[in-house]
C-alpha positions in Angstrom: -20.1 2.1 10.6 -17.3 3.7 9.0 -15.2 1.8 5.9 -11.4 2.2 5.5 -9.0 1.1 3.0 -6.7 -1.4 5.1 -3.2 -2.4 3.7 -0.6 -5.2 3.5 2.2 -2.7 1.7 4.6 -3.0 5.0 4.5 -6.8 5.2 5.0 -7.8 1.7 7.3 -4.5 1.1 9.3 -6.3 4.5 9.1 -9.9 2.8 11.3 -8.4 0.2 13.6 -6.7 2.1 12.4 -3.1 0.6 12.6 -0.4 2.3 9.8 2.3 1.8 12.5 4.2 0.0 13.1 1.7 -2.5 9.2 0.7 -3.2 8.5 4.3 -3.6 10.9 4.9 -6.2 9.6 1.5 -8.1 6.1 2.9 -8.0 7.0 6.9 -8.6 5.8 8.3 -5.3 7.6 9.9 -2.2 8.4 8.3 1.1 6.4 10.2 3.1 3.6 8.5 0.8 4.3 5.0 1.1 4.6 5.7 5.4 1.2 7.7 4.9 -0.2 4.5 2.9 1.6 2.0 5.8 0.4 3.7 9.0 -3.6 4.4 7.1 -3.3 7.7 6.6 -3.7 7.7 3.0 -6.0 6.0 0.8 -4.0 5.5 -2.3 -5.8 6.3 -5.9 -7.0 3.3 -7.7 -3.7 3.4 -9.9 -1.4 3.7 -7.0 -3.0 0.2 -5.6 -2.6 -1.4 -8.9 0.8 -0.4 -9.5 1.9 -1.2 -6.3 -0.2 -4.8 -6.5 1.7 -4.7 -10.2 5.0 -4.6 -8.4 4.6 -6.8 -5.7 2.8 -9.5 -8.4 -0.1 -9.8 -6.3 -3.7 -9.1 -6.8 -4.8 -6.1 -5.6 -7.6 -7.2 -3.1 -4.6 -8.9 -1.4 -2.9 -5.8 -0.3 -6.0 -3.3 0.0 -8.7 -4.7 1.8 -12.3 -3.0 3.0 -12.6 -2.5 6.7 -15.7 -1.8 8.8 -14.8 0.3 11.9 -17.2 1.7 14.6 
């Protein structure tokens, strides 16, 4: 079984009313990043998920979660 980093980013960047413009400039990364990061393309560093947990005021294992895929 393979393990992935899944992600929450899009929703709670949506409840806001972000768009991934505006959460990458609050966490100092490009666009292209934060759609990498959305669609699962990227797995962010460990201080990219805090700081974007550290925006969003939620703990981190909200927004990145372990996945088991086949």
């Amino acid at each position: 079984m393979e393990e992935k980093i899944k992600n929450e980013v899009s929703t709670y960047r949506a409840e806001m009313g972000m768009t991934q413009e505006d959460l990458a400039s609050k966490v100092n990364v490009s666009r292209q990043t934060i759609i990498a990061l959305e669609k699962g393309n990227y797995t962010p560093s460990i201080l990219l998920a805090l700081k974007i947990a550290g925006f969003f005021k939620i703990p981190v294992e909200k927004i990145f979660k372990i996945s088991h895929e086949k």
